[in-house]
C-alpha positions in Angstrom: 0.0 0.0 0.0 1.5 3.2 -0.9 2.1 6.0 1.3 -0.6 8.7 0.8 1.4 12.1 0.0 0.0 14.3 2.8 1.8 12.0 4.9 5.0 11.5 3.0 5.4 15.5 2.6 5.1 16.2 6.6 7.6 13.0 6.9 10.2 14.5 4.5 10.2 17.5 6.3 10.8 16.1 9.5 13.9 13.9 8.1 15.6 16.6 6.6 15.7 17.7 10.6 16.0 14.3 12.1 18.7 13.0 9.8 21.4 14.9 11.3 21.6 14.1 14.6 22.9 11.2 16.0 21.0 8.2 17.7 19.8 8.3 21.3 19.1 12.2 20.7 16.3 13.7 22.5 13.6 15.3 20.4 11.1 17.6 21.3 7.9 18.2 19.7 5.9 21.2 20.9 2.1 19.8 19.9 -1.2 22.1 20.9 -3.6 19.4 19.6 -4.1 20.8 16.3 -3.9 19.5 12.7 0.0 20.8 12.3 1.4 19.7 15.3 -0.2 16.4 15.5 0.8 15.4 11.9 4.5 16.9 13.2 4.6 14.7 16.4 3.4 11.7 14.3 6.0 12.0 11.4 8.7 12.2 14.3 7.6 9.5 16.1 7.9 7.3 12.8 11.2 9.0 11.7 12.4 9.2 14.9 12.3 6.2 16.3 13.7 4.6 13.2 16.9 6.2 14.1 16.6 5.1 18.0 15.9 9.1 19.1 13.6 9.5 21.8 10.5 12.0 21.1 9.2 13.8 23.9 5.5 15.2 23.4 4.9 18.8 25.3 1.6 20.6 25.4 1.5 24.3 26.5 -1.3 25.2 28.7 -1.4 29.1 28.5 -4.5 29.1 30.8 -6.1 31.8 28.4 -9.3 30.0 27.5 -11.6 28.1 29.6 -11.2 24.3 30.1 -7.7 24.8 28.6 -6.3 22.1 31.2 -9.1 19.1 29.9 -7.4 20.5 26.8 -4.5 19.7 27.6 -4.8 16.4 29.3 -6.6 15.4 26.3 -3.6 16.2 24.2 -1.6 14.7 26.6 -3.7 11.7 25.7 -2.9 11.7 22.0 0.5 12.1 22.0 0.7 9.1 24.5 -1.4 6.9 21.7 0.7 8.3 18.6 3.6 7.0 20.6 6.0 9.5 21.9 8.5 8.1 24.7 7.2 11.1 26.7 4.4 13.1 27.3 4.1 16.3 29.6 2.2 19.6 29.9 4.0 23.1 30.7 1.5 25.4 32.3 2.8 28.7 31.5 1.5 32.2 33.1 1.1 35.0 30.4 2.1 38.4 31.4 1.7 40.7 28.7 4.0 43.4 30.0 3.3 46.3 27.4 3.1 43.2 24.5 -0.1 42.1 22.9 -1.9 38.6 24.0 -0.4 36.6 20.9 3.1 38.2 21.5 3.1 37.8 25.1 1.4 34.0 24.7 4.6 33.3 22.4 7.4 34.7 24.8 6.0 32.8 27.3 5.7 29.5 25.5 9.0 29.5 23.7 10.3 30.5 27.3 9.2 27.2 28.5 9.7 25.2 25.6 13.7 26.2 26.0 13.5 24.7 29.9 11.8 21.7 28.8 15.0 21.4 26.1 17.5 22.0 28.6 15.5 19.7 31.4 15.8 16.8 28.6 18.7 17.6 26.9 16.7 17.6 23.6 18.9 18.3 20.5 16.0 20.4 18.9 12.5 21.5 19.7 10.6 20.5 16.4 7.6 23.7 15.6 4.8 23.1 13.2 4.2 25.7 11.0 3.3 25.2 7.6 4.5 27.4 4.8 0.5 28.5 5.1 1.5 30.5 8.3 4.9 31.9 6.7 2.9 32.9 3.9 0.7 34.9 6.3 3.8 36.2 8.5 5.3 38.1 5.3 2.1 38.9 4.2 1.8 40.9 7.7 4.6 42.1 7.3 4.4 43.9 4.2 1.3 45.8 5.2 3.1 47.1 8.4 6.1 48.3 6.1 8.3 46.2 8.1 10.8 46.2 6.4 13.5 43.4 4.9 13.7 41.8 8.2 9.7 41.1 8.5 9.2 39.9 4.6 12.2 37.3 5.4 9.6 35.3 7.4 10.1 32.8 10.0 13.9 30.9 10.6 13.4 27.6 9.7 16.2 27.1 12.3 17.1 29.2 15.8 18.4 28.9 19.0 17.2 24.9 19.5 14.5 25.1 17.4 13.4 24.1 14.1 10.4 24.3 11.9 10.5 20.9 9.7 7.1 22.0 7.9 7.6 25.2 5.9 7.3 23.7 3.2 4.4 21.8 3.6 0.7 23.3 3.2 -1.7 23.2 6.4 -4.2 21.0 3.8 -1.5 18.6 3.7 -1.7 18.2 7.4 -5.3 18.6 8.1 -5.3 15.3 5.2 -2.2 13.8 6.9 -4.5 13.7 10.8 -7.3 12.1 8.6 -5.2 9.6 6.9 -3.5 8.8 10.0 -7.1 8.8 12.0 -5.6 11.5 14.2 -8.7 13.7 15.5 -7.4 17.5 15.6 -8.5 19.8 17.8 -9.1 23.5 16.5 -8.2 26.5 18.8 -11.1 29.0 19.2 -8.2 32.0 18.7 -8.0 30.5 15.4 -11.4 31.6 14.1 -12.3 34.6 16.1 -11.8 37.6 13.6 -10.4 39.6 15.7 -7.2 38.3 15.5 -5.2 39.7 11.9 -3.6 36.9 11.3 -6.9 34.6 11.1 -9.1 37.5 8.9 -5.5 37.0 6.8 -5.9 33.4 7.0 -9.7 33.5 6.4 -10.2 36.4 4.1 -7.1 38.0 2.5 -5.4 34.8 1.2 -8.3 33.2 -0.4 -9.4 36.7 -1.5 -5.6 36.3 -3.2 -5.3 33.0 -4.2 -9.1 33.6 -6.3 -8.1 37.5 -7.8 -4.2 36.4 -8.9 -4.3 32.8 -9.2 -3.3 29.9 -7.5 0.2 29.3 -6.0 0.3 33.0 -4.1 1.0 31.4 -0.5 3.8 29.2 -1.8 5.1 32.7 -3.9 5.4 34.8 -1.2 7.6 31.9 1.4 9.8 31.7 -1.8 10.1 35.4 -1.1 10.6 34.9 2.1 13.6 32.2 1.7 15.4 34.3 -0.8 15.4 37.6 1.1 16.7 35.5 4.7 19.5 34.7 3.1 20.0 38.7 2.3 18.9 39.3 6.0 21.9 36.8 7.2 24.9 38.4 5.2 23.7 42.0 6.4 23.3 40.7 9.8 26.9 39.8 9.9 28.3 43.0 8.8 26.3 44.6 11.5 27.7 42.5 14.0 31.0 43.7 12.4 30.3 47.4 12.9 29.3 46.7 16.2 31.9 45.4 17.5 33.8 48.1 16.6 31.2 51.2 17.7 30.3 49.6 21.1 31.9 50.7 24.1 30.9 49.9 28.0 28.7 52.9 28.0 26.9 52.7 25.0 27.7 53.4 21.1 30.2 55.7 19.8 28.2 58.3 17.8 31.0 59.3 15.3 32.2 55.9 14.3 28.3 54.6 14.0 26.9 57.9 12.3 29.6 57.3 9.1 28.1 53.6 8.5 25.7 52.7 5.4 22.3 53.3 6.8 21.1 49.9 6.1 23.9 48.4 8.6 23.7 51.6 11.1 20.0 50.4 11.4 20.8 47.1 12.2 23.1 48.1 15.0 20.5 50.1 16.5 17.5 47.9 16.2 20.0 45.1 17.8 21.5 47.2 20.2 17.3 48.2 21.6 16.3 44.7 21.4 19.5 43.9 23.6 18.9 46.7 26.0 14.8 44.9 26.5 12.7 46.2 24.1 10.0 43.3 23.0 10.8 42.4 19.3 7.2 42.4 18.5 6.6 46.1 19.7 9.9 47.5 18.0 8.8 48.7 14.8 11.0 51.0 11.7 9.7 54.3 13.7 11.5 53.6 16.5 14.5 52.6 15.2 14.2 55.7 12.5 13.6 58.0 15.7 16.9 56.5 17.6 19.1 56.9 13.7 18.0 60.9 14.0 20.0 61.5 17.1 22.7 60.5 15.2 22.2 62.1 11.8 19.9 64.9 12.5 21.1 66.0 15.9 18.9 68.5 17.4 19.4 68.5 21.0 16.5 65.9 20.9 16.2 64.8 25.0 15.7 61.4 24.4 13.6 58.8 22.5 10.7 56.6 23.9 11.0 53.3 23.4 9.1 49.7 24.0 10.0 48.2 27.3 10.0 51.3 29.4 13.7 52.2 27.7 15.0 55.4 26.0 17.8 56.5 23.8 19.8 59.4 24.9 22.6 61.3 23.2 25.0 61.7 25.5 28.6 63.0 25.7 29.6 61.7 22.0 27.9 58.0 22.9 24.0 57.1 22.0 23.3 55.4 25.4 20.0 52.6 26.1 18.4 53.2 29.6 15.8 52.5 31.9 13.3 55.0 31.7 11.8 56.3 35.0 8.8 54.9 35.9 6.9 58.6 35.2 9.4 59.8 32.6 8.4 63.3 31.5 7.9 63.8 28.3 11.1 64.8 25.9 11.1 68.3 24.5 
């Protein structure tokens, strides 16, 4: 009997990931119950213990919707029957902490994810989204002019993780549950419109896919692949200038100011996220706002920033502080 393809396309991805490390690894499969991450934790249990790695199954119980602990006990359940070596549930408290629900949701589950990692000494935490939801992310983040960074999508590797599905289509894993008689469960958050993401997923796309043809979703996480590999070569010749412009106290103006503006920019969105600032709430404004005190020097105070921080020109160096808890306001 042949292998249907839903299934073989989630089980190549999750080879390509597998395949390199060595027997007896760990692997850990972040699973919420849905279509994506069940078809992921399946294909890993089959290619994974064909190469005698151990799969652990987690669950992340955000506690943001009612019942979310049956949710995740019944999770807990499936990943047991699909067969992972392990099973557990993180129960994570979300603090949004000047981020939005989603944002601060995320921080707090890759937070825990990273624990359960280093608890298990697990070679790689395996994600599960689809090329669907990196079509969506670049999507977003060409309406929101954000910039190079934003269209390049999601990493298909970071840190310990890895996402062994970009290149699979959610269809294909909705198919691969049903083939593999896996029942999926479907977060609420992923149909209540008020969310962007789902009135992109919902509305936008398919208003796409029918007004340009088909084949947009898969277009745009080409895009996305091409312009990460731009992303990584500029990324490295910021870290370059940095080294060189940071001091202990902050960033020397002069040698900073004289860089191309596309790697200055770099340097400063780097050097705010370093400092505290949430990734999600740093946006080209702020880092536009910070590049002024360099190039268009004023006598600008300071500039507000996400995270409580602020930049501040200050004897020849652009320094990142905490900003009192009632700053005034910059004049």
């Amino acid at each position: 009997m042949s292998l249907h393809p839903a299934v073989a396309a989630v089980r190549r991805g999750v080879r390509a990931v597998l395949a390199d490390l060595p027997a007896g690894s760990t692997v850990v499969v972040a699973c919420s119950g849905g279509a994506d991450s069940l078809a992921l934790l399946s294909a890993a249990v089959f290619e994974g213990h064909k190469r005698a790695q151990r799969v652990v199954g987690v669950t992340v119980d955000h506690g943001l919707q009612h019942g979310s602990a049956d949710t995740a006990a019944r999770v807990v359940e499936q990943m047991a029957a699909i067969g992972a070596d392990e099973t557990m549930t993180a129960t994570v408290v979300v603090e949004a902490a000047g981020l939005g629900p989603e944002a601060a949701a995320r921080e707090a589950r890759y937070a825990v994810l990273e624990e359960v990692a280093a608890r298990t000494g697990a070679a790689v935490v395996l994600l599960g989204h689809t090329l669907d939801d990196q079509a969506e992310t670049v999507l977003l983040g060409l309406t929101r002019g954000s910039g190079g960074r934003s269209l390049a999508g999601m990493r298909r590797r970071f840190d310990v993780f890895a996402r062994p599905l970009l290149d699979v289509r959610r269809d294909d894993t909705v198919t691969a549950c049903q083939v593999e008689a896996l029942r999926a469960w479907e977060d609420p958050h992923n149909t209540d419109p008020s969310f962007t993401r789902v009135r992109v997923r919902r509305r936008v796309m398919p208003l796409l896919e029918d007004e340009l043809g088909p084949g947009v979703a898969a277009t745009l996480a080409r895009t996305a692949d091409q312009l990460r590999d731009d992303m990584g070569l500029l990324d490295e010749f910021a870290a370059e200038v940095a080294a060189v412009v940071t001091t202990d106290d902050g960033l020397a103006v002069d040698a900073l100011a004289g860089q191309h503006p596309s790697l200055r920019r770099r340097v400063l969105r780097n050097a705010v996220l370093a400092a505290g600032a949430p990734a999600s709430e740093v946006h080209h404004e702020h880092v536009l706002a910070v590049d002024a005190l360099l190039t268009d020097w004023r006598g600008q105070k300071w500039i507000d920033l996400p995270g409580h921080l602020r930049a501040v020109r200050r004897d020849g160096l652009l320094v990142l502080e905490r900003a009192p808890s009632a700053p005034d306001r910059p004049a």
